[in-house]
Residue frames as a rotation matrix with the C-alpha (Angstrom) as fourth column:
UNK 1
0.567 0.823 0.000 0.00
0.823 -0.567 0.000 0.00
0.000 0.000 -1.000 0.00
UNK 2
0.262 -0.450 -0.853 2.85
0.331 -0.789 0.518 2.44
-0.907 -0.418 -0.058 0.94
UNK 3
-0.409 -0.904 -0.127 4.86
0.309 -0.268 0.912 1.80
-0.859 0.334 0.389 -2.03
UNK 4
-0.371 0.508 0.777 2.03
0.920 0.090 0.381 1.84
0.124 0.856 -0.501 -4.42
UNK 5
0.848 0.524 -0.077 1.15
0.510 -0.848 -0.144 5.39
-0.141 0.083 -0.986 -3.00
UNK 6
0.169 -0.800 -0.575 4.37
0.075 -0.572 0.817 6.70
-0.983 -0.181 -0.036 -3.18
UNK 7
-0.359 0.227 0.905 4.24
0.759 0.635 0.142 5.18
-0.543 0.738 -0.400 -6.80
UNK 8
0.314 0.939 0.140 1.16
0.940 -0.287 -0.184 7.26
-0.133 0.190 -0.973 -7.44
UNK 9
0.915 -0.147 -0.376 2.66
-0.123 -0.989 0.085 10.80
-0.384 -0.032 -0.923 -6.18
UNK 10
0.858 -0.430 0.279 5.74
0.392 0.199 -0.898 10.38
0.331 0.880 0.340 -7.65
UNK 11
-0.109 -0.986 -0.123 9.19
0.966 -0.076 -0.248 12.08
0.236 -0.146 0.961 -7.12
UNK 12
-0.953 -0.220 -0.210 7.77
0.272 -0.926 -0.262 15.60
-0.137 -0.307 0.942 -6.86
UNK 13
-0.448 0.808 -0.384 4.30
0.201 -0.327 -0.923 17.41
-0.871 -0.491 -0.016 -6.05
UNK 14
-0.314 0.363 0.877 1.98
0.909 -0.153 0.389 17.80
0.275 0.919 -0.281 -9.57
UNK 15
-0.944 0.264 -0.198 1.09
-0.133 -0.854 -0.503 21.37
-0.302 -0.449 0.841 -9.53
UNK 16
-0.305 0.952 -0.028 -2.86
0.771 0.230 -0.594 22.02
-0.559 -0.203 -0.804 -9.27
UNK 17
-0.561 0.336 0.757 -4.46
0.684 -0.327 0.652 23.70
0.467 0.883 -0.046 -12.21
UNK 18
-0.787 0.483 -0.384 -6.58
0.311 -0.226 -0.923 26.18
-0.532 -0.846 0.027 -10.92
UNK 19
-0.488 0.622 -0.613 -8.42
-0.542 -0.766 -0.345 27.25
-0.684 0.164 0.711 -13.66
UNK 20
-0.750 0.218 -0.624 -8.98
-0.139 0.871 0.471 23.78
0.646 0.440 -0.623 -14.71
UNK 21
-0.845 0.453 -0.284 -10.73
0.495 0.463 -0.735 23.23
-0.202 -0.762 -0.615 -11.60
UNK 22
-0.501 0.519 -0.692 -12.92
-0.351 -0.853 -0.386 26.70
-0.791 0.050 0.610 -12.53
UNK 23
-0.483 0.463 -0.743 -14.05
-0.827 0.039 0.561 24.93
0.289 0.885 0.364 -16.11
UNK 24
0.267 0.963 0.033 -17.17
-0.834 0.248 -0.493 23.14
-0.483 0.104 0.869 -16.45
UNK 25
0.691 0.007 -0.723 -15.39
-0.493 0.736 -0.464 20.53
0.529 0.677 0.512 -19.37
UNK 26
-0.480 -0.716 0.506 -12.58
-0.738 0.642 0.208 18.85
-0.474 -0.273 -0.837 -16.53
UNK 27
-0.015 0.547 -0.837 -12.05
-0.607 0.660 0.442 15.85
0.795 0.515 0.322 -18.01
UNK 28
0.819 0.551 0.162 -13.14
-0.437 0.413 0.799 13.01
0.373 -0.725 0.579 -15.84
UNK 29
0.623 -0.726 -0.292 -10.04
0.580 0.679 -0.451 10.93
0.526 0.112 0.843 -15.75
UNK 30
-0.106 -0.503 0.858 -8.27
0.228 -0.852 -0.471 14.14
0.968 0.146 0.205 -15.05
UNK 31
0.381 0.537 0.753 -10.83
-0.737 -0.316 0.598 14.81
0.559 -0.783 0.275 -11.85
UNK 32
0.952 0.191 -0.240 -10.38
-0.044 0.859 0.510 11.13
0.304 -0.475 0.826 -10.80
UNK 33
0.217 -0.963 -0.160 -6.46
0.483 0.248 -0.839 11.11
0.848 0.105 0.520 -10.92
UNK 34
0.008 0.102 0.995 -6.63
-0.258 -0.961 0.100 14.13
0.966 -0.257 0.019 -8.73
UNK 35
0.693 0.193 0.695 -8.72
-0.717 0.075 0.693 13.01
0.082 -0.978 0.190 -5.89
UNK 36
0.888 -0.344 -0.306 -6.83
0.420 0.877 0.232 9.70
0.188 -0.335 0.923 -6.01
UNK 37
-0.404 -0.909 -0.104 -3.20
0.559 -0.155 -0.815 11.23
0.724 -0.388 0.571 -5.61
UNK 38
-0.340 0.014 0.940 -4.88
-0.675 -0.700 -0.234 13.45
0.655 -0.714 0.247 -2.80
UNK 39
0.827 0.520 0.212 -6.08
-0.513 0.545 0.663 10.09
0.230 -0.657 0.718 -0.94
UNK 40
0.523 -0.736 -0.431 -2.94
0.391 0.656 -0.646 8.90
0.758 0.170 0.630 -1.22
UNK 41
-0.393 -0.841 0.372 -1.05
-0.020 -0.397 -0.918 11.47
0.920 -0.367 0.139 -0.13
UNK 42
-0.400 0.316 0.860 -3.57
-0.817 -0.548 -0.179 11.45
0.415 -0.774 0.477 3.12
UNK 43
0.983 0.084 -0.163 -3.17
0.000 0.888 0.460 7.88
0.184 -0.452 0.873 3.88
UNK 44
0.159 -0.961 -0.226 0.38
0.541 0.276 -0.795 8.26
0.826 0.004 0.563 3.86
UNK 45
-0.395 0.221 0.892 -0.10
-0.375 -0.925 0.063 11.21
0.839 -0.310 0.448 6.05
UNK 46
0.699 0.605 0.382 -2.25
-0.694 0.443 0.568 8.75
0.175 -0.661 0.729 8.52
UNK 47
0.843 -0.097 -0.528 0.24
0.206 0.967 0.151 6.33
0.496 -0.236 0.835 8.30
UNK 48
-0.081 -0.863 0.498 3.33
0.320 -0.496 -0.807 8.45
0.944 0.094 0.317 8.80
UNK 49
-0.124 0.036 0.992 1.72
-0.819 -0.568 -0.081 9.76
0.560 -0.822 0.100 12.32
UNK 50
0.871 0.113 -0.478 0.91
0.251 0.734 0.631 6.21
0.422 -0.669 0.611 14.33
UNK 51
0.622 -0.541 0.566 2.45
-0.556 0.203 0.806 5.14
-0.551 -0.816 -0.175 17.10
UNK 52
0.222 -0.657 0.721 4.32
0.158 0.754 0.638 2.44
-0.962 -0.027 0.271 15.42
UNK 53
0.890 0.378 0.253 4.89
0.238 0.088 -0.967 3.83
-0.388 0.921 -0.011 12.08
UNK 54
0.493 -0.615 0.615 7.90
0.831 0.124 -0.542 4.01
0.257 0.779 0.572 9.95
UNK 55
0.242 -0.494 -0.835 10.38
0.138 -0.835 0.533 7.11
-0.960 -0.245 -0.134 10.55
UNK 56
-0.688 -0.678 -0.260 11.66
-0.033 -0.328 0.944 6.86
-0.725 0.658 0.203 7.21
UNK 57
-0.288 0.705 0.648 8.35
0.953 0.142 0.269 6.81
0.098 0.694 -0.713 6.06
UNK 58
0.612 0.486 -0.624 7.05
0.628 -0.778 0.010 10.19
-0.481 -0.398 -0.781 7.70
UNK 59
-0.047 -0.776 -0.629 10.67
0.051 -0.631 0.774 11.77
-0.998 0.005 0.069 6.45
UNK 60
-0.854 -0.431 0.291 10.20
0.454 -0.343 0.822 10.86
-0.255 0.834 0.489 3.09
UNK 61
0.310 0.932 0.188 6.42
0.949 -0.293 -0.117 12.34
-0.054 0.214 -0.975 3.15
UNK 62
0.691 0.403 -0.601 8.08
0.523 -0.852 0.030 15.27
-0.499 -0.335 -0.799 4.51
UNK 63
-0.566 -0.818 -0.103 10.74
0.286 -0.313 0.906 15.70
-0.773 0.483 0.411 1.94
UNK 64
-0.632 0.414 0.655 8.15
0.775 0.318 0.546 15.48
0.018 0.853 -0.522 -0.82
UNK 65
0.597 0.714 -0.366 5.45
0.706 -0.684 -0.183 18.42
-0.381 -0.149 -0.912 0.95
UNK 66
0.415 -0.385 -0.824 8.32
-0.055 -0.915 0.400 20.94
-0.908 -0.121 -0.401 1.17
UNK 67
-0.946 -0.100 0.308 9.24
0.324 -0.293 0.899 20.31
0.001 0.951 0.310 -2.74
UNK 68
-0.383 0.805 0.453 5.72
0.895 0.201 0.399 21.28
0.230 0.558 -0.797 -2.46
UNK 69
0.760 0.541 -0.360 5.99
0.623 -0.764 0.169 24.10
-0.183 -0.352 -0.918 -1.15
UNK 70
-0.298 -0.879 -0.372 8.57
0.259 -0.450 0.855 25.47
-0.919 0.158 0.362 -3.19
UNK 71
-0.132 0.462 0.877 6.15
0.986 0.153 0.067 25.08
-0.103 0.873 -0.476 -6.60
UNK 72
-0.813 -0.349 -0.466 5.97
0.227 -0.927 0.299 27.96
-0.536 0.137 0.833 -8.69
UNK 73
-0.164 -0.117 0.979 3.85
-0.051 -0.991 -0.127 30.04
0.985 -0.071 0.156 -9.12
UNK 74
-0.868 -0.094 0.487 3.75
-0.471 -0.150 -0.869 31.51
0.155 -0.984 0.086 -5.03
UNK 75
-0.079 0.988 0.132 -0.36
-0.990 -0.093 0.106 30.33
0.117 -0.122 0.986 -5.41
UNK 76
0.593 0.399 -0.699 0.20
-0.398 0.900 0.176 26.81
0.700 0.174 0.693 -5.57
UNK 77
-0.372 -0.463 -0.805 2.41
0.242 0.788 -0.566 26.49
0.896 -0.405 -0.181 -2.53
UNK 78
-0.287 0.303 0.909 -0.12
-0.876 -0.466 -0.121 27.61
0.387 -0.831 0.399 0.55
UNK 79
0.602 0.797 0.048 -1.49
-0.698 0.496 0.517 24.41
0.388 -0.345 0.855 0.44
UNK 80
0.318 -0.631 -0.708 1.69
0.340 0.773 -0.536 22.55
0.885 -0.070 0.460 0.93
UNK 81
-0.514 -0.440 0.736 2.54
-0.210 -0.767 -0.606 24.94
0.832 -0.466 0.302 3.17
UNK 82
-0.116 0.810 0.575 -0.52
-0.922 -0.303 0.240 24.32
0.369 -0.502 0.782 5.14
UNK 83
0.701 -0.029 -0.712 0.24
0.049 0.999 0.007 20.17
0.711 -0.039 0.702 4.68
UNK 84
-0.018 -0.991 -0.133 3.54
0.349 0.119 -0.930 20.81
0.937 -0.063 0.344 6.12
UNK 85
-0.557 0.129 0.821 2.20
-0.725 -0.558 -0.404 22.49
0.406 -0.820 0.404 9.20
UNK 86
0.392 0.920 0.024 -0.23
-0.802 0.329 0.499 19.97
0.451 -0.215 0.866 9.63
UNK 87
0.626 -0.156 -0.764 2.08
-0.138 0.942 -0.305 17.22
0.768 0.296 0.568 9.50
UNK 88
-0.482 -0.875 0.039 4.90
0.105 -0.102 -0.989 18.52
0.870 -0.472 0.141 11.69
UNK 89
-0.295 0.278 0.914 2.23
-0.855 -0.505 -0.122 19.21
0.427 -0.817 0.387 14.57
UNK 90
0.572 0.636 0.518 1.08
-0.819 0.417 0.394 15.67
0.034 -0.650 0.759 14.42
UNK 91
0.433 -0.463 -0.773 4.03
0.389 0.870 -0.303 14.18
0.813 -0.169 0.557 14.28
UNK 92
0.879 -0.352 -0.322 5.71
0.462 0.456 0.761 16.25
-0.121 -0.818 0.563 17.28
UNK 93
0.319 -0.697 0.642 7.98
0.834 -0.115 -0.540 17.98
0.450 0.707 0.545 15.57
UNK 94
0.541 0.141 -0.829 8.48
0.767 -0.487 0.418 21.46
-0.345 -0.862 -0.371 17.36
UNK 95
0.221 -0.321 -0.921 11.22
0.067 -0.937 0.343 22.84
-0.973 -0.138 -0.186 16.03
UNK 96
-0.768 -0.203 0.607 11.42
0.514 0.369 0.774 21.59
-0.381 0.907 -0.180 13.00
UNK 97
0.348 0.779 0.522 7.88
0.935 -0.328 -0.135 23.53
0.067 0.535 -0.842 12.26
UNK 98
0.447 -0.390 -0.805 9.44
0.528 -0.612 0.589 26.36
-0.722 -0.688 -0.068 14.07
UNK 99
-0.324 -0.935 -0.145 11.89
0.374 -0.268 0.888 26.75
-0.869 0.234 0.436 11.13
UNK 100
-0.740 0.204 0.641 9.38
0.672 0.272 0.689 26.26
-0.034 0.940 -0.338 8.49
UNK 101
0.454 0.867 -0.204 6.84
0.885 -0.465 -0.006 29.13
-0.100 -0.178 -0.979 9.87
């Protein structure tokens, strides 16, 4: 399950059309890919915080947000931004968010 999501999102974050999302003709396939790499990435996310989960699983989740939150243009990296906060609070992380705020 892990590696097949990791699979899925690939080596770096896909940036998010926005004004694809705004048209009426998205194609479906298109839509569907979407949600699925966002379920992914938020099971990994779930798995990455347990008690008994992986360290080098959480680390590479968080290597992968913060290429997301480097994406260009500035609009497409709040949400990573916002992942990356999320993540670092439930894993514990303190200062490590610290650096990133």
């Amino acid at each position: 399950m892990i590696e097949w999501a990791k699979k899925l999102l690939g080596e770096t974050p896909v940036l998010i059309d926005v004004e694809t999302e705004k048209k009426p003709q998205v194609h479906l396939r298109d839509y569907y890919q979407a949600v699925l790499r966002t379920r992914a990435l938020l099971t990994l996310a779930y798995l990455s915080v347990q008690k008994n989960a992986d360290k080098p699983l959480a680390d590479w989740l968080l290597v992968y947000i913060v290429k997301g939150t480097k994406l260009d243009p500035a609009e497409q990296q709040l949400p990573w931004k916002q992942r990356l906060h999320t993540l670092l609070i439930a894993l514990d992380r303190p200062a490590e968010l610290e650096t990133h705020l």
